[in-house]
C-alpha positions as CSV (number, residue, x, y, z in Angstrom):
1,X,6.6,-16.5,3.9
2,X,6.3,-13.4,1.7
3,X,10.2,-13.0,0.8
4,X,10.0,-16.8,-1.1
5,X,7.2,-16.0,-2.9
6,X,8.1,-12.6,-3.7
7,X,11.5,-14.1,-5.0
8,X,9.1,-17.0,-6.7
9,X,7.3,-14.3,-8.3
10,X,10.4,-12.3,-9.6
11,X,11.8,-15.7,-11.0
12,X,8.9,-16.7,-12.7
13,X,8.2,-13.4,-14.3
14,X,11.8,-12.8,-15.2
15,X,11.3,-16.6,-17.1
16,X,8.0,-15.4,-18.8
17,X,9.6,-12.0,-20.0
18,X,12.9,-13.5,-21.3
19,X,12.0,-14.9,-24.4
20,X,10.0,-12.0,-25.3
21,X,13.6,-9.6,-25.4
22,X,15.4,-12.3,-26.9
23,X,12.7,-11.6,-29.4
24,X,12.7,-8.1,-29.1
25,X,16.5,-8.5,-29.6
26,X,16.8,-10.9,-32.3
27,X,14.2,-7.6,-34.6
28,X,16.2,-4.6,-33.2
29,X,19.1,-5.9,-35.1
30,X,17.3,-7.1,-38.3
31,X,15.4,-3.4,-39.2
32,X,17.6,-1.1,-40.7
33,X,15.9,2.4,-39.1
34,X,15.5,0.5,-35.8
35,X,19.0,-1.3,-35.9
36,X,20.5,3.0,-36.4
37,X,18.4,3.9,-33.6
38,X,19.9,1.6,-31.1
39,X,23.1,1.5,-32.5
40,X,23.0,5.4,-31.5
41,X,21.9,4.3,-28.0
42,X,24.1,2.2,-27.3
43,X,27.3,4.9,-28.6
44,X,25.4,7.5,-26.4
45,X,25.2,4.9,-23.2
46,X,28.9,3.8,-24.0
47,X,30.4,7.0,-23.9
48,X,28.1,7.7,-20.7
49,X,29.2,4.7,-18.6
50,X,33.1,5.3,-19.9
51,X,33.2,9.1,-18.5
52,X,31.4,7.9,-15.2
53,X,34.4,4.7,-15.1
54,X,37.2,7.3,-15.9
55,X,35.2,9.7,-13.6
56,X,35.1,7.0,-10.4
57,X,38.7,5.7,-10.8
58,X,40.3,9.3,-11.9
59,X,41.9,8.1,-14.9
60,X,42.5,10.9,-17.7
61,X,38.9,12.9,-18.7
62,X,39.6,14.0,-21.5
63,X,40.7,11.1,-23.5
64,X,39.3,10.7,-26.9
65,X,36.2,7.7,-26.7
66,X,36.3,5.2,-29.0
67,X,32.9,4.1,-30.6
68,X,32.2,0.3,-30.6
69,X,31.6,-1.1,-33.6
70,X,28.7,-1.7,-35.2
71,X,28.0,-5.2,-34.1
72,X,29.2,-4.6,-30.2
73,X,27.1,-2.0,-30.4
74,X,23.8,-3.9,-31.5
75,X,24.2,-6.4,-29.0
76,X,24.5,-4.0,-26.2
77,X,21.4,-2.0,-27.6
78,X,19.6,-5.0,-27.6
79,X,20.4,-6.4,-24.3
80,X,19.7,-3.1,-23.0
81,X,16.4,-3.4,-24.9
82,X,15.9,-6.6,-23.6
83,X,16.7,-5.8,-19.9
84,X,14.7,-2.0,-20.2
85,X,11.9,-4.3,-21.2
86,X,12.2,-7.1,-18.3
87,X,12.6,-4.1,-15.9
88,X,9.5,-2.5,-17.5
89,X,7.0,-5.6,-16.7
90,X,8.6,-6.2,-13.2
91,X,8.4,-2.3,-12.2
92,X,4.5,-2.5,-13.6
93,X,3.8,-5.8,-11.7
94,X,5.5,-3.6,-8.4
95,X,2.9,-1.0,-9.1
96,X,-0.1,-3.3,-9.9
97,X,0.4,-4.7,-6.8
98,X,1.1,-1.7,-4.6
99,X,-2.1,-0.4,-6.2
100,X,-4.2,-3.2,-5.1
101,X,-2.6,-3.4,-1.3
102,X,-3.4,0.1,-1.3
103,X,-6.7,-0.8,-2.2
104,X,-7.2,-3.5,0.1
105,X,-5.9,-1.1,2.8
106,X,-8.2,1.6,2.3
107,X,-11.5,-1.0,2.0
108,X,-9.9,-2.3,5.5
109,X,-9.8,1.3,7.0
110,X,-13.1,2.6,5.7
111,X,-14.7,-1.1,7.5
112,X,-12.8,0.0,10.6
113,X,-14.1,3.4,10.4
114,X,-18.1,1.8,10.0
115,X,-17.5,-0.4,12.8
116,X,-16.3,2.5,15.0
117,X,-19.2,4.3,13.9
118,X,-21.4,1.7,14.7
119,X,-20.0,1.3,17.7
120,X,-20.2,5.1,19.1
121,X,-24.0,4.6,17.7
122,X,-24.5,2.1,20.1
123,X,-23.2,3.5,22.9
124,X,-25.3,6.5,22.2
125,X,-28.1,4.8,22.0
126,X,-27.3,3.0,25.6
127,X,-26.8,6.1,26.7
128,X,-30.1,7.4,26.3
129,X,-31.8,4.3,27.2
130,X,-29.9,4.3,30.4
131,X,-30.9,8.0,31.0
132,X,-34.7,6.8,30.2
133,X,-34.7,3.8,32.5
134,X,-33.4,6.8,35.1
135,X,-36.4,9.0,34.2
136,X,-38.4,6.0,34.9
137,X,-36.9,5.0,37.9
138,X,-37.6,8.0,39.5
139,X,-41.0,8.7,38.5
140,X,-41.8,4.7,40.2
141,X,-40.1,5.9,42.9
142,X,-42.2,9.3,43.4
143,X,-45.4,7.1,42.2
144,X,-44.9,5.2,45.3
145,X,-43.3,7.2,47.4
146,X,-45.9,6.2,50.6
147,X,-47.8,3.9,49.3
148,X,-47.4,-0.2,49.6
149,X,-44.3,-2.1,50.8
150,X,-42.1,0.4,49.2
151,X,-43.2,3.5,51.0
152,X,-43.1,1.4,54.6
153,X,-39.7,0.7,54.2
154,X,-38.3,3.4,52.1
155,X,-36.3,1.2,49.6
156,X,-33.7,3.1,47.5
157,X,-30.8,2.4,45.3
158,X,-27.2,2.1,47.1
159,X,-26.0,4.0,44.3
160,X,-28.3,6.7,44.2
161,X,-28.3,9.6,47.1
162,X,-31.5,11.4,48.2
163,X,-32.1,13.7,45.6
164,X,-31.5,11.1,42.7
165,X,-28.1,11.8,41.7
166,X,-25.9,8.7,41.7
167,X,-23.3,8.5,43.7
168,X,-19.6,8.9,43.1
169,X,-17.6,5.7,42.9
């Protein structure tokens, strides 16, 4: 259930951020400062991916690099640009998201923790009221000790042995 709409979710953010970088593409190559800038880039992350490729299949390393011209070059800037900023939104929706599980996760745990709390409260409380209902017992039971039905028979608890101690079970 969560893979298709995770995948739903890529595909439809992937559609929303598209035509943004096509924009962003279509200006990086119209602005003379900008359009240097990313031509620069795109040299820099040519002659980085060639030395890795020669690197990886062990071709000759110290082989002169040629430049791409200007034009190649401003397209790969700009779908670099354009796939930098795609990656961008996706990685921050990642984050969002994580951010918000985690906060749904910690809300969960801190309930748990209050029920738990509640919980040893409770049997506190029981606890001592059993103990009082003990007390109690026992003072009936030396009330009446000899007097009425109680005394004639000498009713006691099965669980409880003559000096009011319960019994092991």
């Amino acid at each position: 259930m969560i893979l298709p709409v995770l995948k739903l979710g890529t595909l439809a953010l992937r559609t929303v951020c598209k035509p943004i970088a096509n924009r962003l593409k279509k200006e990086a190559g119209l602005h003379p400062k900008f359009r240097q800038y990313i031509i620069n880039i795109a040299q820099a992350n040519h002659r980085f991916t060639t030395k890795m490729q020669r690197n990886i299949y062990g071709h000759a390393k110290n082989a002169k690099i040629r430049p791409l011209n200007e034009e190649r070059a401003v397209q790969a800037a700009a779908d670099l640009l354009g796939e930098l900023f795609v990656f961008t939104v996706a990685g921050a929706a990642v984050i969002f998201e994580v951010q918000r599980s985690s906060r749904s996760e910690a809300i969960k745990e801190e309930q748990r923790k209050q029920e738990l709390q509640e919980m040893k409260q409770k049997d506190e409380d029981l606890t001592r009221e059993v103990e009082l209902l003990k007390h109690k017992l026992k003072e009936l039971e030396k009330l009446t000790k000899g007097q009425g039905l109680g005394g004639i028979f000498n009713f006691r608890h099965p669980h409880v042995t003559e000096d009011g101690q319960a019994k092991p079970t």
